[in-house]
Biopython code that builds the backbone (N, CA, C, O; Angstrom):
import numpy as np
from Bio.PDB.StructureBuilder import StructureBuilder

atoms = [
    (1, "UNK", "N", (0.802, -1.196, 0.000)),
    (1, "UNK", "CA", (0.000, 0.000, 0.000)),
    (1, "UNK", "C", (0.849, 1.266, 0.000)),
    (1, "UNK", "O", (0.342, 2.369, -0.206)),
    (2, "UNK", "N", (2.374, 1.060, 0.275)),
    (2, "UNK", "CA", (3.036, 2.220, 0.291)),
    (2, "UNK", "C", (2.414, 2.782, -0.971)),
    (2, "UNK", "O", (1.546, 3.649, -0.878)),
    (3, "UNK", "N", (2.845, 2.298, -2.219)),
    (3, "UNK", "CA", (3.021, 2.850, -3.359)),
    (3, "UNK", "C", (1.257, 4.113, -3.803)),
    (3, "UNK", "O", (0.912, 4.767, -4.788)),
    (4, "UNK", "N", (0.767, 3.896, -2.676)),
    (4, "UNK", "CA", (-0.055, 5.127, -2.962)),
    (4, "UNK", "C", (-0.092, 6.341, -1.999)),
    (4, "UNK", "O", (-1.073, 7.084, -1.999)),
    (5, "UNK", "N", (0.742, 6.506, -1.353)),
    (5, "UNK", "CA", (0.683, 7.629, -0.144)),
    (5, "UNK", "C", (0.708, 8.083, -0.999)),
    (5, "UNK", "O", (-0.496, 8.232, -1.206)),
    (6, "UNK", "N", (1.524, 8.775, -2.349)),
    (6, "UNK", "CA", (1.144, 10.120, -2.949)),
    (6, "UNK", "C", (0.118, 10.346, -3.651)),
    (6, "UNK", "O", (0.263, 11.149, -4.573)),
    (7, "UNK", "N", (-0.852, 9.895, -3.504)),
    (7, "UNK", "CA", (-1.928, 9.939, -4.325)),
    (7, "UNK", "C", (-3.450, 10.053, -3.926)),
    (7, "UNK", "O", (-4.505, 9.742, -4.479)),
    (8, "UNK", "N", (-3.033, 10.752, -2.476)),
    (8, "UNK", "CA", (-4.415, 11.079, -1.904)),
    (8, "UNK", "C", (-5.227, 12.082, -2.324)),
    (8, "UNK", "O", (-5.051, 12.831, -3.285)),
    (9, "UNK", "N", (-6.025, 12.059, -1.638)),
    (9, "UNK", "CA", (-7.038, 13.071, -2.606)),
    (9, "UNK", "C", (-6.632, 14.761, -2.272)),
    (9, "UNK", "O", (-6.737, 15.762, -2.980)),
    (10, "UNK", "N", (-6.268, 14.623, -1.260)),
    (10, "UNK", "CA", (-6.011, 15.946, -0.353)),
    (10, "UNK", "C", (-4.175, 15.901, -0.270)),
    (10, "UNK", "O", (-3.360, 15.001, -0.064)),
    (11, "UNK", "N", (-4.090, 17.196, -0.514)),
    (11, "UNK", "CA", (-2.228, 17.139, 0.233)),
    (11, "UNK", "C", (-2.338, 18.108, 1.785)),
    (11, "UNK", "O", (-2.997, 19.037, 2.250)),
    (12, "UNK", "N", (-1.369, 17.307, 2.122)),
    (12, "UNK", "CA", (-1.622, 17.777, 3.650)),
    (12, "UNK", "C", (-0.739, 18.880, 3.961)),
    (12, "UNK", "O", (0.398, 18.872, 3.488)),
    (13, "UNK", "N", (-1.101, 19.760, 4.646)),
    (13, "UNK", "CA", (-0.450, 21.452, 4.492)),
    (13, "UNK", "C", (0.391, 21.157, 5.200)),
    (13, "UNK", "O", (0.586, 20.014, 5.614)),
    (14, "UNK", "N", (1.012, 22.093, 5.454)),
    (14, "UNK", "CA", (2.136, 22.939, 5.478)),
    (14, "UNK", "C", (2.780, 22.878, 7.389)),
    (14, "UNK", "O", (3.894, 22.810, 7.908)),
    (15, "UNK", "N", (1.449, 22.946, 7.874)),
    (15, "UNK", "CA", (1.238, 23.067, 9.121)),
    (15, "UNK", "C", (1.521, 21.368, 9.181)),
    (15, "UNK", "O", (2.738, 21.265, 9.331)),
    (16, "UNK", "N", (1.133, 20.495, 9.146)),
    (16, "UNK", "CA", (0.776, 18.710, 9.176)),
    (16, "UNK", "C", (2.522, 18.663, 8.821)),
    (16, "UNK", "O", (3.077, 17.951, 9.658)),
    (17, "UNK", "N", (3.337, 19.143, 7.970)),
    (17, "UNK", "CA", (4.549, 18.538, 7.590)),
    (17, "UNK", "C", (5.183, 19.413, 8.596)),
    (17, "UNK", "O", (6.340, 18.994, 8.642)),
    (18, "UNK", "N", (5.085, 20.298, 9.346)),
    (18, "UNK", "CA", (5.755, 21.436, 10.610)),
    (18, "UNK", "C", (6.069, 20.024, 11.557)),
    (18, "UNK", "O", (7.126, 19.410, 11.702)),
    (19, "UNK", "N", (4.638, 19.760, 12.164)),
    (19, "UNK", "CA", (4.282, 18.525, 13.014)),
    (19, "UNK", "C", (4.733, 17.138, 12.900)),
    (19, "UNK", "O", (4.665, 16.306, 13.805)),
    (20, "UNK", "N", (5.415, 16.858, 11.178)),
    (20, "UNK", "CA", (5.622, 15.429, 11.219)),
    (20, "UNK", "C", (6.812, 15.622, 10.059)),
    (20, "UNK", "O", (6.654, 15.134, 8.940)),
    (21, "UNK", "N", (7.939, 16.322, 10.391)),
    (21, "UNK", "CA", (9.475, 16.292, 9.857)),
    (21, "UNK", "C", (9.950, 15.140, 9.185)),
    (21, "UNK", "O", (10.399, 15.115, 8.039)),
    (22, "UNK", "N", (9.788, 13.927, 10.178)),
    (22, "UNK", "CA", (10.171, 12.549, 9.284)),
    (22, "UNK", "C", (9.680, 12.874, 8.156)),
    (22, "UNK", "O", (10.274, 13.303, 7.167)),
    (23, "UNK", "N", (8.615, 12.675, 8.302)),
    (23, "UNK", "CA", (7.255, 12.489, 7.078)),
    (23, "UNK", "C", (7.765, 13.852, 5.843)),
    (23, "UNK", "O", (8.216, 13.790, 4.700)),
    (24, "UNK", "N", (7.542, 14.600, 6.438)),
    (24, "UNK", "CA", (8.082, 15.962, 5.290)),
    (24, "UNK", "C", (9.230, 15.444, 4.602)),
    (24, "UNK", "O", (9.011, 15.649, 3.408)),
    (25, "UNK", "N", (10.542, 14.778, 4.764)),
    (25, "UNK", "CA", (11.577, 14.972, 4.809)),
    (25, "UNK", "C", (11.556, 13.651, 3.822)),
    (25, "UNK", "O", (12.475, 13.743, 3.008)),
    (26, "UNK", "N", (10.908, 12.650, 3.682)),
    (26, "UNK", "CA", (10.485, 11.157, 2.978)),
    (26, "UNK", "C", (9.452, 11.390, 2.223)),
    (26, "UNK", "O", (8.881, 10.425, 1.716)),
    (27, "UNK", "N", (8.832, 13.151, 1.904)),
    (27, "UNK", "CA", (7.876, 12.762, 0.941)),
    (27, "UNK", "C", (8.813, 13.978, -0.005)),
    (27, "UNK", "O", (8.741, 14.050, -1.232)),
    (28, "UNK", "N", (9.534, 14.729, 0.714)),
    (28, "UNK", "CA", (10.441, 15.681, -0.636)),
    (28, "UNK", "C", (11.525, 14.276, -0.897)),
    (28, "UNK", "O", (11.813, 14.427, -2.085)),
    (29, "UNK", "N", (12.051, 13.377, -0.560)),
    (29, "UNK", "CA", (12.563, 12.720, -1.124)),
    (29, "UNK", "C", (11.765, 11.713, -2.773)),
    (29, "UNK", "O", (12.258, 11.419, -3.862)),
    (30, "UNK", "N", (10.629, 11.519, -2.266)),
    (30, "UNK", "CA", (9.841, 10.893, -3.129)),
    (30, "UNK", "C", (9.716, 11.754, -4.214)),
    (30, "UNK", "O", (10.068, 11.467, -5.358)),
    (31, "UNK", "N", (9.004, 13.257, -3.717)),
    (31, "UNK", "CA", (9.098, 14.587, -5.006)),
    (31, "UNK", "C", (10.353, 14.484, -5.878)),
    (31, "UNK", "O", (10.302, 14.934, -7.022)),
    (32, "UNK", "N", (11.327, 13.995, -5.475)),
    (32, "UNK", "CA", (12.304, 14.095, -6.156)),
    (32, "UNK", "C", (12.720, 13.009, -7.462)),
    (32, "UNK", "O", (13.365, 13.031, -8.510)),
    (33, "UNK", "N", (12.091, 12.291, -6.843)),
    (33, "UNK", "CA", (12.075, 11.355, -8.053)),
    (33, "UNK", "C", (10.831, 10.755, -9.104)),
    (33, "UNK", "O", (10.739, 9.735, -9.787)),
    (34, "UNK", "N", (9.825, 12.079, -8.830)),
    (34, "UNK", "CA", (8.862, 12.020, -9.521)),
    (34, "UNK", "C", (9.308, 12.912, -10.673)),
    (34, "UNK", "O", (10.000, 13.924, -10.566)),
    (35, "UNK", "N", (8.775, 12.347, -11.873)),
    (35, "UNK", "CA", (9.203, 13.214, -13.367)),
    (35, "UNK", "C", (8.124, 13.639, -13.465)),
    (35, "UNK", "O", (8.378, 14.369, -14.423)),
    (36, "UNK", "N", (6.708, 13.875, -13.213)),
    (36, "UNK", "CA", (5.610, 13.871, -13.379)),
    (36, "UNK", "C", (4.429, 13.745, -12.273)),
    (36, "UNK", "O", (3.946, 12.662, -11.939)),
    (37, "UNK", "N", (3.979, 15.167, -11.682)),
    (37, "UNK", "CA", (3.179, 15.431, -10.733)),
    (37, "UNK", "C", (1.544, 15.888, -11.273)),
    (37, "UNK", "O", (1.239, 16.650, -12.190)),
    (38, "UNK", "N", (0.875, 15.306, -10.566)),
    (38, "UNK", "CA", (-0.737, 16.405, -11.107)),
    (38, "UNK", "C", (-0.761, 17.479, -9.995)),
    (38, "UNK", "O", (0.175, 17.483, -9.196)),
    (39, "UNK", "N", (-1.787, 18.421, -9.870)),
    (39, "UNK", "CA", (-1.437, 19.505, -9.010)),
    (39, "UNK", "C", (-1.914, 19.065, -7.544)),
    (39, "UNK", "O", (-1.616, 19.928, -6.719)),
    (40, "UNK", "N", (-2.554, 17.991, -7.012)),
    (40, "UNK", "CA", (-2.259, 17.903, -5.588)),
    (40, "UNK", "C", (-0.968, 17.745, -5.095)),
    (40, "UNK", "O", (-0.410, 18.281, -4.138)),
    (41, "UNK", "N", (-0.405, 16.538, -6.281)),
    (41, "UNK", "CA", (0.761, 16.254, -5.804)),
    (41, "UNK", "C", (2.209, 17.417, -5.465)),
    (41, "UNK", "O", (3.138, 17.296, -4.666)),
    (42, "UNK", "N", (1.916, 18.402, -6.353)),
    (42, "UNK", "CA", (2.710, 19.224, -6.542)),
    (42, "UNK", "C", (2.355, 19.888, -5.279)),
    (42, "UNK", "O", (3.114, 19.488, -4.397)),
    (43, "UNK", "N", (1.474, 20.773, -4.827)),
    (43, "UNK", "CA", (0.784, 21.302, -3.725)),
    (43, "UNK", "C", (1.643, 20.241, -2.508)),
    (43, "UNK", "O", (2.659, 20.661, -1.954)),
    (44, "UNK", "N", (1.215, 19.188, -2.279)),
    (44, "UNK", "CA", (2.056, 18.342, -1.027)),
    (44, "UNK", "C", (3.074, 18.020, -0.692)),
    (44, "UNK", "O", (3.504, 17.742, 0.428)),
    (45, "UNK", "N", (3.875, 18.050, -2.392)),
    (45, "UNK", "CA", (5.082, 18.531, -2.161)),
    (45, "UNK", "C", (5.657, 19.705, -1.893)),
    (45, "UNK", "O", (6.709, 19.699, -1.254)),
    (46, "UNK", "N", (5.116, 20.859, -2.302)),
    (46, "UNK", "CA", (5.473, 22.130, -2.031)),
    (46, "UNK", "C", (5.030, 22.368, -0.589)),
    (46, "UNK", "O", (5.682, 23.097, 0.159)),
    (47, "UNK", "N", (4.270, 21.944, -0.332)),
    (47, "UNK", "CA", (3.971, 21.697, 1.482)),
    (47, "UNK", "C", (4.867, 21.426, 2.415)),
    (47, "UNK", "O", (5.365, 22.222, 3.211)),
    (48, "UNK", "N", (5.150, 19.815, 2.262)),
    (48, "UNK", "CA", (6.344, 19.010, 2.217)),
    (48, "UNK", "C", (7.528, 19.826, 2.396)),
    (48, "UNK", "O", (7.937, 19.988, 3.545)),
    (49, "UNK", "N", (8.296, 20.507, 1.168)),
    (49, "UNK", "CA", (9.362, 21.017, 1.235)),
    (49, "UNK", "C", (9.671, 22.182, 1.976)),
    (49, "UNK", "O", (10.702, 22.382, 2.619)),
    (50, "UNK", "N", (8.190, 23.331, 1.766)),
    (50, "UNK", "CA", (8.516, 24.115, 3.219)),
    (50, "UNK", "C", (8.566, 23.802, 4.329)),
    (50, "UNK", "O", (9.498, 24.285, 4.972)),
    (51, "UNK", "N", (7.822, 23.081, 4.883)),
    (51, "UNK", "CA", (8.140, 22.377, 6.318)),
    (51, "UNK", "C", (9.667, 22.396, 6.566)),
    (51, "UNK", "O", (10.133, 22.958, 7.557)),
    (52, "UNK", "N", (10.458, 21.752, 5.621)),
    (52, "UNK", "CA", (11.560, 21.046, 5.549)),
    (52, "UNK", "C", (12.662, 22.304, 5.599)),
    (52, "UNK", "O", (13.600, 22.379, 6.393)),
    (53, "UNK", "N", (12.354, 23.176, 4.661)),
    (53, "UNK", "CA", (12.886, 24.482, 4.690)),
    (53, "UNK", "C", (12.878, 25.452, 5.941)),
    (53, "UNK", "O", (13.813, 26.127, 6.371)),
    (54, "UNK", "N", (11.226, 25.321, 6.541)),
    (54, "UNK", "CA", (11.271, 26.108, 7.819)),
    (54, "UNK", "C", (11.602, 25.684, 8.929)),
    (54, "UNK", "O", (11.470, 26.403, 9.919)),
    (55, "UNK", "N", (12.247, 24.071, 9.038)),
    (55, "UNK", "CA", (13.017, 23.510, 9.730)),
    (55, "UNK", "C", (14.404, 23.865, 9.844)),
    (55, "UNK", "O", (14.947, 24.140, 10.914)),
    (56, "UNK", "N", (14.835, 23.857, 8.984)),
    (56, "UNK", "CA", (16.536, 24.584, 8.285)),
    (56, "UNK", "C", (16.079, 25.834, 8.997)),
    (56, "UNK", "O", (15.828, 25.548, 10.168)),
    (57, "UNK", "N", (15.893, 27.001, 8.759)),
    (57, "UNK", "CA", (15.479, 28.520, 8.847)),
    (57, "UNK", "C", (15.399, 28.322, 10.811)),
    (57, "UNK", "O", (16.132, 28.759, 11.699)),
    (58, "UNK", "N", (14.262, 27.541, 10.838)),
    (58, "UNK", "CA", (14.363, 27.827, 12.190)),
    (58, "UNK", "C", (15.447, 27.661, 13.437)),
    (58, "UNK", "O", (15.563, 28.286, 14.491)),
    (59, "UNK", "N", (16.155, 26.605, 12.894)),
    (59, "UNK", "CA", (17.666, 25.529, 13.281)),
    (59, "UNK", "C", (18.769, 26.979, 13.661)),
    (59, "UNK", "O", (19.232, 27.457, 14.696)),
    (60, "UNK", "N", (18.873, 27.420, 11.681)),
    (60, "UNK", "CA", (19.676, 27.631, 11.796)),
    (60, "UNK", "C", (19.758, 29.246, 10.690)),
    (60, "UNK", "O", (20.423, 29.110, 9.663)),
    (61, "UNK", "N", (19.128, 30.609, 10.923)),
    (61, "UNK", "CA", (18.738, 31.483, 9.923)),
    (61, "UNK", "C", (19.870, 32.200, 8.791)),
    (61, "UNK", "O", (19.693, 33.133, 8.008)),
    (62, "UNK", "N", (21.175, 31.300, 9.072)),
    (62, "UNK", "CA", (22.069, 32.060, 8.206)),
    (62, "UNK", "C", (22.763, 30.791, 7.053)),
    (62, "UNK", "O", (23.651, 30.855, 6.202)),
    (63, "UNK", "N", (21.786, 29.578, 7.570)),
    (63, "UNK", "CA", (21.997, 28.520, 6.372)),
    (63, "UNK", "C", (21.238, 28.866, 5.546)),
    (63, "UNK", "O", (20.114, 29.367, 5.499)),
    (64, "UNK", "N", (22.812, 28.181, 4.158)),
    (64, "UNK", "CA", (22.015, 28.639, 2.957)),
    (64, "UNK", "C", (21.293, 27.767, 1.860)),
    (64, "UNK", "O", (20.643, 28.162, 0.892)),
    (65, "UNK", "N", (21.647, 26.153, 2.361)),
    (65, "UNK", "CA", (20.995, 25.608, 1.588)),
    (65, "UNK", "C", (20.124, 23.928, 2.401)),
    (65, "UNK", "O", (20.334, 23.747, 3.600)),
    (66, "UNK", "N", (19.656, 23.378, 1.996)),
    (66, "UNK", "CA", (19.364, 22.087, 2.926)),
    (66, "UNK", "C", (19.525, 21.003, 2.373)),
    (66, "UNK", "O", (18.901, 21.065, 1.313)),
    (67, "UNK", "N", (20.225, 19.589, 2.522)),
    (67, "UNK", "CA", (20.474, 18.542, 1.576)),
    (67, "UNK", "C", (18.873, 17.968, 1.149)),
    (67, "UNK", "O", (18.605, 17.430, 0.074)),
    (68, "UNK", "N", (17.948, 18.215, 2.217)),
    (68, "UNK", "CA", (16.106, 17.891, 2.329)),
    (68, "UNK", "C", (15.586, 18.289, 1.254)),
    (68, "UNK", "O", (14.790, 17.571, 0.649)),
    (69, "UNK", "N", (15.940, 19.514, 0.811)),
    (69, "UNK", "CA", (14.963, 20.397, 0.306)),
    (69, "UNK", "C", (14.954, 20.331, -0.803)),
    (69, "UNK", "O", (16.097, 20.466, -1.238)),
    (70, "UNK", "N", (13.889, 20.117, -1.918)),
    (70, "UNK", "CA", (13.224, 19.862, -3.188)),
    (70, "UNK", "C", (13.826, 21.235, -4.120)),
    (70, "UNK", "O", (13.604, 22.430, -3.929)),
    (71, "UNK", "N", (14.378, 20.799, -4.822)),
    (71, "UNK", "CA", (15.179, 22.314, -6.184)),
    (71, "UNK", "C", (13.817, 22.207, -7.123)),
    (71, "UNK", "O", (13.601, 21.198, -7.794)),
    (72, "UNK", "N", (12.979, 23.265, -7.107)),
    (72, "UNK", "CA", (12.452, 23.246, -8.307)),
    (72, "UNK", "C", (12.943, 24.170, -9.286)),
    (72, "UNK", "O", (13.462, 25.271, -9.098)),
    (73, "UNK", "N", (12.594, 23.279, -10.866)),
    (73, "UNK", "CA", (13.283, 23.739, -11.895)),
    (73, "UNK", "C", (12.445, 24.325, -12.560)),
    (73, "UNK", "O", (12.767, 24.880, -13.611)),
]
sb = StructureBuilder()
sb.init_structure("model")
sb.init_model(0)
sb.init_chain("A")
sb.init_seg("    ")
for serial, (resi, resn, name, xyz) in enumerate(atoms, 1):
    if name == "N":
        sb.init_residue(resn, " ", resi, " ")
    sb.init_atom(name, np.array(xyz, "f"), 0.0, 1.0, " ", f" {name:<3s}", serial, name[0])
structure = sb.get_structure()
């Protein structure tokens, strides 16, 4: 059943990936190896990756990059 966590109907904000870092941090990994998102997915990842980002920021405000964090192109 893994193979459908990304494909819920809903992406879970921003706030939900604050609260669950593992989780943020294993679904921008997954974003990353998707070639091809529809727009929830994109949305949960962009969720996802801020979490991950405002983790970095909060840590540490004069880092400049995060090995976590999703490059969009």
């Amino acid at each position: 059943m893994a193979f459908l966590a990304g494909c819920a109907d809903e992406a879970k904000t921003s706030d939900y990936y604050k609260a669950h870092l593992d989780e943020a941090k294993a679904r921008v990994a997954e974003c990353k190896k998707m070639e091809k998102m529809n727009e929830t997915q994109q949305r949960d990842c962009s969720n996802a990756n801020e979490a991950v980002l405002f983790q970095r920021d909060k840590n540490n405000k004069f880092y400049q990059s995060s090995p976590e964090a999703f490059e969009w192109k």
